[in-house]
C-alpha positions in Angstrom: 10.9 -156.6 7.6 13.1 -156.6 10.6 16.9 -156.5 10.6 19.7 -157.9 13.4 22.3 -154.6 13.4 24.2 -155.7 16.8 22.3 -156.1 19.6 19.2 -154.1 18.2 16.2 -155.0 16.3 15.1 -153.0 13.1 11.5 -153.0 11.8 11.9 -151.7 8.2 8.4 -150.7 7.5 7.3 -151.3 3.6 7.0 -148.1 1.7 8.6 -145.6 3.7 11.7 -143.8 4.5 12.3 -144.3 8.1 13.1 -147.4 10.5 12.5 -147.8 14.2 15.0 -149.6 16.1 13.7 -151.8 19.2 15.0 -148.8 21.7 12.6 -146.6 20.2 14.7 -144.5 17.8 13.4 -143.6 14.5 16.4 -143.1 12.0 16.0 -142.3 8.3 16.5 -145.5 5.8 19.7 -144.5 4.0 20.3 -148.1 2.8 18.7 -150.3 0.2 18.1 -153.9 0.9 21.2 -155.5 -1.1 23.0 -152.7 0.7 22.5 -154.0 4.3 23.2 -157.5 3.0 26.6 -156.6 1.8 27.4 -154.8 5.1 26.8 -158.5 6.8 23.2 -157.4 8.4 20.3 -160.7 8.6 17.5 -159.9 6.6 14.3 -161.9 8.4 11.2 -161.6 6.0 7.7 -163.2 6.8 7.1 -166.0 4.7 3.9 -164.0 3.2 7.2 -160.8 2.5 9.0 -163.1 0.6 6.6 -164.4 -1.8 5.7 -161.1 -2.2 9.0 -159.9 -2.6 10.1 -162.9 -5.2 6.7 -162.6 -7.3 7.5 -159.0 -7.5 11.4 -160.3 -8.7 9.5 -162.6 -11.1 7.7 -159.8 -12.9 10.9 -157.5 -13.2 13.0 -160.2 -14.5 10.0 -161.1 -17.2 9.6 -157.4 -18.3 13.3 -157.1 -18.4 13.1 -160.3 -20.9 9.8 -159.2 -23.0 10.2 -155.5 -23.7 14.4 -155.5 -23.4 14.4 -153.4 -20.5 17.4 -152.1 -18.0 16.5 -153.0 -14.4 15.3 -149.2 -13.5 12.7 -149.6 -16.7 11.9 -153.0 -15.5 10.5 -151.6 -11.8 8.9 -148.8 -12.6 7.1 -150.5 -15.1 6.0 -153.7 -12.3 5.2 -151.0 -10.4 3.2 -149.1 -12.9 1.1 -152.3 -13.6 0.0 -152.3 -9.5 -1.9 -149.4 -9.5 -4.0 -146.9 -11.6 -2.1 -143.9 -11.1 1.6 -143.9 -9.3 3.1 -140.8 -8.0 7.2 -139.6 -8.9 8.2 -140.8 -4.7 6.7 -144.8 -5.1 8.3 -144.5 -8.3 11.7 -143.9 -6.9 10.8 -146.2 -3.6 10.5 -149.0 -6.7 13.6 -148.4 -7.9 14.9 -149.7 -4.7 15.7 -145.9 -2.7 13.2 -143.8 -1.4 16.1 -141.2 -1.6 16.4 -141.1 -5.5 15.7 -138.0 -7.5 12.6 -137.7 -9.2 14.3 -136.3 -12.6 16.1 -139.7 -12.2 12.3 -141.1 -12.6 11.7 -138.3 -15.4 14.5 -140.0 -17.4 13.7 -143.7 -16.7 9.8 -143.1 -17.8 11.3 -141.2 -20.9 13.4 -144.2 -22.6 10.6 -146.5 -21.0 7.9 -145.1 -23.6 10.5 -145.2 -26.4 10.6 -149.0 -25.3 7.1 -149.5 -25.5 6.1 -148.0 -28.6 6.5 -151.0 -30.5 3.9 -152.5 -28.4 1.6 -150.3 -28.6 1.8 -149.1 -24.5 1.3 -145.6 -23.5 2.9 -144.2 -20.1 0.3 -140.9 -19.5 1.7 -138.0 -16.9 -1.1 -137.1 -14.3 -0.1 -133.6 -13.4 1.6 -132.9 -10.2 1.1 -136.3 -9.4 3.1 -138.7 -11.1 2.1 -141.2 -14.0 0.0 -143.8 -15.1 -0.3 -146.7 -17.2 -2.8 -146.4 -20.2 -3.1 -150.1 -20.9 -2.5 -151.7 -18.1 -3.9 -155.7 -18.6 -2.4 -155.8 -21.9 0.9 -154.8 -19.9 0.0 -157.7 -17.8 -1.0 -159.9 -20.3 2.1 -159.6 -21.8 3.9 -160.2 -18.6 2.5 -163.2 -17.4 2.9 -164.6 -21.1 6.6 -164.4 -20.4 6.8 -165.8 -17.1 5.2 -168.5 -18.6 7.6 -168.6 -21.1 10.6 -168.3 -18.6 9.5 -171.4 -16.6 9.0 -173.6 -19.5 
């Protein structure tokens, strides 16, 4: 993603915490997206970014809707469903900073399993890692279910 700030490009990389500014400098990413749009930076996305970035919008809203989620719950649970395990830092990168502290991830993932219960989900911990989905395509399942139900 690249960002107009003045005269200088930025090339915010996805996934990680630093940017590079078209003079060369590398500077830590101490801003969110929404963040950078409030200060009055442009945002330019490649088309391919930005249906990745509303698809991944899509799912958050619908898991918001299906399980009666806040938005933290919401993406780390859309980002649980991506992969088979998911370590404590792309948990907090999903929740929109790379900066946030991982016992903010501890608490999320703790009211998220008292959300799921009722459906019969199970969020496992992987030691030292992170955590893990144990059901992941019914997660899906029930995901793309409400999308569906969201566009009718």
């Amino acid at each position: 993603m690249r960002r107009a700030a003045g005269s200088l490009l930025v090339e915010i990389k996805e996934n990680q915490n630093e940017i590079t500014t078209s003079n060369g400098k590398t500077e830590l990413l101490v801003m969110t997206v929404n963040t950078a749009l409030e200060r009055g930076y442009k945002i330019v996305m490649p088309p391919a970014g930005r249906e990745r970035v509303s698809r991944n919008l899509l799912l958050i809203e619908a898991a918001r809707a299906r399980f009666n989620l806040t938005p933290g719950e919401a993406r780390i649970l859309v980002a649980l469903t991506k992969r088979d395990r998911v370590s404590k830092e792309d948990l907090c990168a999903a929740l929109g900073n790379p900066l946030t502290k991982r016992k903010v991830v501890d608490v999320l993932v703790c009211k998220l399993r008292k959300k799921l219960i009722p459906y019969g989900v199970q969020i496992g911990t992987i030691y030292r890692m992170g955590h893990q989905l144990i059901d992941r395509d019914k997660v899906r399942t029930l995901l793309v279910e409400q999308e569906a139900q969201g566009e009718e």
